[in-house]
C-alpha positions in Angstrom: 46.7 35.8 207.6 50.0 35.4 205.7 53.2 34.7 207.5 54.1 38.8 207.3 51.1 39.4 209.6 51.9 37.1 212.0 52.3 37.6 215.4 51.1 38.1 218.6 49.5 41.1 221.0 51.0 43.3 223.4 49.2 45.8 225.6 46.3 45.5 222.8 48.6 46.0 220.3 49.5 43.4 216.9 53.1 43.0 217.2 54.7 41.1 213.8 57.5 39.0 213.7 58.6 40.3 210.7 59.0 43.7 212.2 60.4 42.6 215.0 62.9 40.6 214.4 63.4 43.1 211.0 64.1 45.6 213.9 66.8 43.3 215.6 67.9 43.1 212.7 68.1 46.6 211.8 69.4 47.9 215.4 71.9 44.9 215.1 73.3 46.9 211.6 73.8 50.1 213.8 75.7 48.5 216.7 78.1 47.0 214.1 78.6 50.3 211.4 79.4 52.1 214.7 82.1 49.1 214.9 83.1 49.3 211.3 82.5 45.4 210.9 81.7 43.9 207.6 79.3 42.3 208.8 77.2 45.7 209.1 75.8 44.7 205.5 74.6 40.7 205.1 72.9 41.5 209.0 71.1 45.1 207.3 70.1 42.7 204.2 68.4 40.2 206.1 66.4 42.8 208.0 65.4 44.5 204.8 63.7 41.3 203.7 61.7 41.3 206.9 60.9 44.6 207.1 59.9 44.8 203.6 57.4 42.0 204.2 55.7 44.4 207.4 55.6 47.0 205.5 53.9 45.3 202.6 51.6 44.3 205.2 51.1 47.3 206.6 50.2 49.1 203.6 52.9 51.7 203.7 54.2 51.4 200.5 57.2 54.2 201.1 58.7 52.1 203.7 58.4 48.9 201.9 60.3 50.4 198.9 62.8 51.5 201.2 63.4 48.2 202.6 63.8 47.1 199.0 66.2 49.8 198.1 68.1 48.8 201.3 68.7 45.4 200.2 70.2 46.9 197.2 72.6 49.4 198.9 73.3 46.6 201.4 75.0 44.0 198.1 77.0 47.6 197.1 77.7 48.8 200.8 79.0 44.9 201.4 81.2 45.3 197.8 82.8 49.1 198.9 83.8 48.0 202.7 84.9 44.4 201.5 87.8 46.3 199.1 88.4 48.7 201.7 88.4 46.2 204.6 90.6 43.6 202.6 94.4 42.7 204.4 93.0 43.6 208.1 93.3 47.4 207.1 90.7 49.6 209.1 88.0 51.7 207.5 89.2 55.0 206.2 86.2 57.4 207.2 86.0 60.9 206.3 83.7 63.7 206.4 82.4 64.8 203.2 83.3 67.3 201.4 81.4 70.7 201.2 80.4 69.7 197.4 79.2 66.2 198.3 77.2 68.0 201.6 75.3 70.2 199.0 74.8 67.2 196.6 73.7 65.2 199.1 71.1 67.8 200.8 69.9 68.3 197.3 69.0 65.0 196.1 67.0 64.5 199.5 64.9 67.8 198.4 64.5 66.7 194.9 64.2 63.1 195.3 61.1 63.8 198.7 59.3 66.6 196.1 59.6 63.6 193.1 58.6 60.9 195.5 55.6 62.1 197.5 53.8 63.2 193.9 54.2 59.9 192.5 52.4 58.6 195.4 50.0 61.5 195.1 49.5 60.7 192.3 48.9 56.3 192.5 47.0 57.2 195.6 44.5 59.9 193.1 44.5 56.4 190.4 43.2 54.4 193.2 46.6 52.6 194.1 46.2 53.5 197.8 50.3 53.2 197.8 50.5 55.7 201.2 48.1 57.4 203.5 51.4 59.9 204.3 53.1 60.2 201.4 55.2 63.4 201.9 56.9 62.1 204.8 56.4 58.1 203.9 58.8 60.4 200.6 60.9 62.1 203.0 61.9 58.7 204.9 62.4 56.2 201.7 64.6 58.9 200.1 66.4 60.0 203.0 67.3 56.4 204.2 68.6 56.0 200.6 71.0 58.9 200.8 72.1 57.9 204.1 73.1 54.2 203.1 74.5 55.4 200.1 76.7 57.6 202.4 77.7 55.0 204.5 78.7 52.4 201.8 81.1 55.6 200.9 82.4 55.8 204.6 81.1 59.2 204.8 80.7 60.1 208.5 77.7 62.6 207.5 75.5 59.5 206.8 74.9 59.3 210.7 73.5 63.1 211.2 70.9 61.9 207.6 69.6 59.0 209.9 69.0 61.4 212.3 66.6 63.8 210.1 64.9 60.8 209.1 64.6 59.3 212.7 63.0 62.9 213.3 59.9 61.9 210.5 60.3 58.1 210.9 59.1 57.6 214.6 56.1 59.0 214.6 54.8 57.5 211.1 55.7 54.1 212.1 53.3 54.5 215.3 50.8 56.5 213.5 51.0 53.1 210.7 50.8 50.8 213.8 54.3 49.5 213.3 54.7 49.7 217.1 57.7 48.0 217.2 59.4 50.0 214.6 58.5 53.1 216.5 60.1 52.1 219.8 63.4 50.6 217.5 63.2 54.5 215.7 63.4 56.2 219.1 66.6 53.9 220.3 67.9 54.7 216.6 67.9 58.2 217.3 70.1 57.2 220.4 72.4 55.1 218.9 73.2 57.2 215.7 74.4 60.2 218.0 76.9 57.8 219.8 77.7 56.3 216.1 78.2 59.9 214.6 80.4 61.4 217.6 82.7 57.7 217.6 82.9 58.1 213.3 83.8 61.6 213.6 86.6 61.6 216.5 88.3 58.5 214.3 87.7 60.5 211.0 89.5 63.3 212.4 92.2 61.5 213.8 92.9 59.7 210.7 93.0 63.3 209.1 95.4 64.6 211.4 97.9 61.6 210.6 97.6 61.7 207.2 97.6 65.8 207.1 
């Protein structure tokens, strides 16, 4: 067993320490975006390293890209909030625009349909890279659109977490990721409270600068 798969049993259940403390990780990056604190993105990066290690291990090769993508949107997330955050100024969040909604929406669609038949078609070569991969698609590309979002301060990056909480807790306890499952379901919680705070203080901001 490699240190990924490590771990220890609950209720007859493997629980990892990589996906656990991944998920503290991960439910630790929530908390602070609601808080708009720099530190949202070297606390998300760490987690993506764990979590890319479960999901390797797990054999859900969607996820494990995702994690890998994270850790990339997490070095240009950290970059985007460190100019905006520099002299003590707060975080100017906005809604986005109608354009960026229909760009955004449309790079999900494309990118799931472009996604899921590549692993169709690894898993038809023998590659065995997702037993789900339409919605293992849906979730990679879908938490890429909503970190790319959020490096831009877009308050719509919280309602994109929640359509890929809606896919993502059930596949992570269908994969056995139990732990992932349960830290999905408080996401789902969490995101709401993070997407009514960002958008009362997006539209305040609007009204002083109107």
């Amino acid at each position: 067993m490699n240190w990924a798969e490590a771990g220890f049993g609950v209720l007859g259940q493997h629980v990892r320490w990589a996906d656990l403390v991944g998920n503290v990780c991960a439910l630790a990056t929530v908390w602070l975006a609601i808080r708009k604190t720099i530190w949202t993105w070297p606390v998300q990066l760490a987690g993506a390293v764990l979590l890319f290690a479960a999901s390797i291990s797990a054999h859900i090769t969607g996820n494990a890209l995702k994690q890998a993508l994270f850790g990339v949107l997490a070095v240009y997330g950290w970059i985007r909030w460190s100019r905006r955050l520099r002299d003590g100024a707060p975080l100017a969040i906005r809604s986005a625009t109608a354009r960026e909604r229909v760009a955004l929406l449309a790079v999900l669609a494309a990118g799931t349909v472009v996604v899921a038949l590549l692993f169709q078609f690894l898993n038809a070569r023998g590659l065995d890279v997702s037993w789900a991969p339409w919605p293992d698609a849906y979730i990679f590309v879908g938490s890429a659109v909503a970190t790319w979002a959020q490096g831009r301060a877009l308050v719509d990056f919280w309602l994109l977490w929640v359509a890929v909480d809606l896919v993502g807790v059930p596949l992570a306890f269908r994969s056995g990721l139990v732990v992932s499952g349960a830290v999905y379901a408080v996401f789902f919680v969490m995101v709401l409270i993070g997407f009514r705070d960002w958008l009362r203080q997006s539209r305040t901001l609007e009204a002083v600068t109107a």
